[in-house]
N, C-alpha and C positions, 0 to 999 in steps of 0.2 A: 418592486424590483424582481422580486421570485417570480408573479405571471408575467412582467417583461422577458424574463431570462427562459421560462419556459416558451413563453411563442416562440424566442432564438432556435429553441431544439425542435420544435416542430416543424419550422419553416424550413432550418438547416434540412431535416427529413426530407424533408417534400423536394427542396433545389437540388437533393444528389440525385436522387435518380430523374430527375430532368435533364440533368446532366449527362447521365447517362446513355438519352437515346437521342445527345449530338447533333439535335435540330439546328442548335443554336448557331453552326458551323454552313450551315447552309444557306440560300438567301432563299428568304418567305418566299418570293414568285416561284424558286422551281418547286417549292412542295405542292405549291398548289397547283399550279402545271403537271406536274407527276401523280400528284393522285386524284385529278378530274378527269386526268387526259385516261388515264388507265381502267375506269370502274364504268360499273353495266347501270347505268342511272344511276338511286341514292344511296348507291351501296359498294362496295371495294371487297369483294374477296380475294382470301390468303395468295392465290398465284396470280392475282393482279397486282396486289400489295409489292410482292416478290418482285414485279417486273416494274414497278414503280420505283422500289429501292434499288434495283442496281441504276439506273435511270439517275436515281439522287446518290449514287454511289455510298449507299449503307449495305455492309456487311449483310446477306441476306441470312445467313446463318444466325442473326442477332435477333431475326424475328423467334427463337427457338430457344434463349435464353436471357434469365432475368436481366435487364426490366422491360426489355421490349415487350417477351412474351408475357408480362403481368399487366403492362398498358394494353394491348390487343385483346387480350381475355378482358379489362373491363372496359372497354367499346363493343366486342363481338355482342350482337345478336343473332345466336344461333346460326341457320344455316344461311340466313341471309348477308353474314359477313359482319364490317364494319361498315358504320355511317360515313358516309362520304363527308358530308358538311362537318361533325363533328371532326373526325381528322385534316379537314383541311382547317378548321379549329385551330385546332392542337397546331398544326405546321404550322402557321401565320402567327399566333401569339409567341411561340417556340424559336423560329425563325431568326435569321438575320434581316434588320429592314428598317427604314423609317416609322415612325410614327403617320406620316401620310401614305407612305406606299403601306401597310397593313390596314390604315382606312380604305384604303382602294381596292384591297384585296376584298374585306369584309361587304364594302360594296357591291361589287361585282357577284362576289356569292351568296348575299340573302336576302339582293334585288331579284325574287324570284321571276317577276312579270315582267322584268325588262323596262321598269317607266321612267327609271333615272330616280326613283325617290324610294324611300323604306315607311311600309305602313306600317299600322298597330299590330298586324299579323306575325308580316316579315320581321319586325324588332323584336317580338317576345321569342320568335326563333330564334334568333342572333344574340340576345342575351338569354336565353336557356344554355344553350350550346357553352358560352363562354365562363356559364358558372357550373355546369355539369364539366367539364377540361380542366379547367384551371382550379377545379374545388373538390368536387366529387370522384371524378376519376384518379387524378394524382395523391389524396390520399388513402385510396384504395391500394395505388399501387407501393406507397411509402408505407403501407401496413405490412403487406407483406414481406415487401422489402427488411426489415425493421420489426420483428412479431415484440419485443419489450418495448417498441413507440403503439403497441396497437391500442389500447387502454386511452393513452396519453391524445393519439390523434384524433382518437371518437368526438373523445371531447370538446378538442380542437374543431370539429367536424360540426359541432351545435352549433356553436360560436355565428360561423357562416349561413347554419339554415337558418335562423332566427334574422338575420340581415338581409337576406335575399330576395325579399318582394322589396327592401328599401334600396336595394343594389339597383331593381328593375325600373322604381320610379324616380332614383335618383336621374340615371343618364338618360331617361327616357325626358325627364325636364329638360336639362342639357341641350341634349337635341332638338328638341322642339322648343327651345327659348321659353318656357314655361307652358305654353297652352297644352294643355291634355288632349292625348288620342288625336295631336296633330299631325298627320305626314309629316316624315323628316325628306328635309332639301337634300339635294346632293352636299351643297355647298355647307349647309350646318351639320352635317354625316362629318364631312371632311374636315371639316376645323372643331368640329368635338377633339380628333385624334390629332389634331396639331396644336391645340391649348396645351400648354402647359402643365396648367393644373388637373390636367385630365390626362396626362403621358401613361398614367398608372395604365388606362384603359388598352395598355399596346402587349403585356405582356400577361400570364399569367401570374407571375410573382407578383406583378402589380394592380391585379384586377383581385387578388387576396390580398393584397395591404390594403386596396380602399376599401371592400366589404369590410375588414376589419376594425376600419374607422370609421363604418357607419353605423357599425354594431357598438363600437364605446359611445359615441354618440347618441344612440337610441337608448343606452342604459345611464344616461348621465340624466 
């Protein structure tokens, strides 16, 4: 009951300031519209950013105070800005949307060669991406946010690395109906994110409750 009760306070961590930076308010297509239409190749800097948010009507002064400015600090690299792919990430799992319009989304951006299908390549991108957003980043930013949850998150923060190569070949089965380092179809891409059992796969709250249950699983 106490480690059930303690995930509660960590997760709780982690969904306020998600909360916070009001994605959720938005539908998935314009963020990623906004912030592909705006950035110089694979990258988004700050007065691109700026002109992306009033675009998506976010307060731009918010990029300037916590928690925006905590999420941006831990996407920035340096003076090359923020990753494009990973913020439009973040927008799409964040987002207002279906579970197929955010597969479609996900399609469209880590079909890098345009063939209609996701390789072994393009997949490990698109599930880095999705577990660095929805895992490593946000409780980075829930640390700061929270410096008496910092101890507590770290923690929390194993939990997930230790499932993560199981995260990659769970959905990678998934998708490829079992065969290994098979191209994923459009059509099995797309009905991964419209299974049911697999809706976790839409959000980052929910792409941390399955790591989560691949990690009890792996320790049982």
């Amino acid at each position: 009951m106490s480690r059930e009760s303690g995930k509660l306070n960590e997760e709780a961590a982690i969904l306020s300031v998600e909360k916070l930076l009001a994605f959720e308010n938005i539908d998935c297509k314009e963020i990623d519209n906004a912030f592909s239409r705006f950035a110089s190749g694979n990258y988004i800097k700050p007065r691109q950013l700026e002109v992306a948010f009033e675009t998506l009507r976010i307060p731009v002064n918010s990029m300037k105070n916590p928690p925006m400015c905590d999420f941006l600090k831990a996407l920035e690299e340096g003076e090359k800005g923020y990753p494009l792919k990973k913020m439009v990430c973040c927008g799409i799992l964040l987002g207002k949307g279906t579970p197929k319009e955010k597969g479609e989304l996900f399609m469209n951006n880590y079909d890098r060669d345009c063939s209609g299908e996701i390789d072994a390549e393009e997949f490990k991108f698109m599930i880095n991406d999705m577990y660095d957003v929805s895992v490593k980043t946000f409780i980075e930013v829930a640390k700061v946010n929270d410096k008496q949850m910092i101890d507590i998150l770290n923690e929390y923060g194993k939990r997930f690395k230790r499932a993560q190569k199981l995260f990659h070949i769970y959905v990678q089965f998934i998708m490829t109906m079992g065969k290994e380092n098979e191209i994923i179809t459009r059509n099995n891409f797309l009905e991964t994110f419209e299974d049911p059992s697999m809706i976790n796969l839409s959000s980052t709250s929910g792409i941390r409750k399955m790591i989560l249950e691949l990690y009890n699983i792996q320790g049982t």
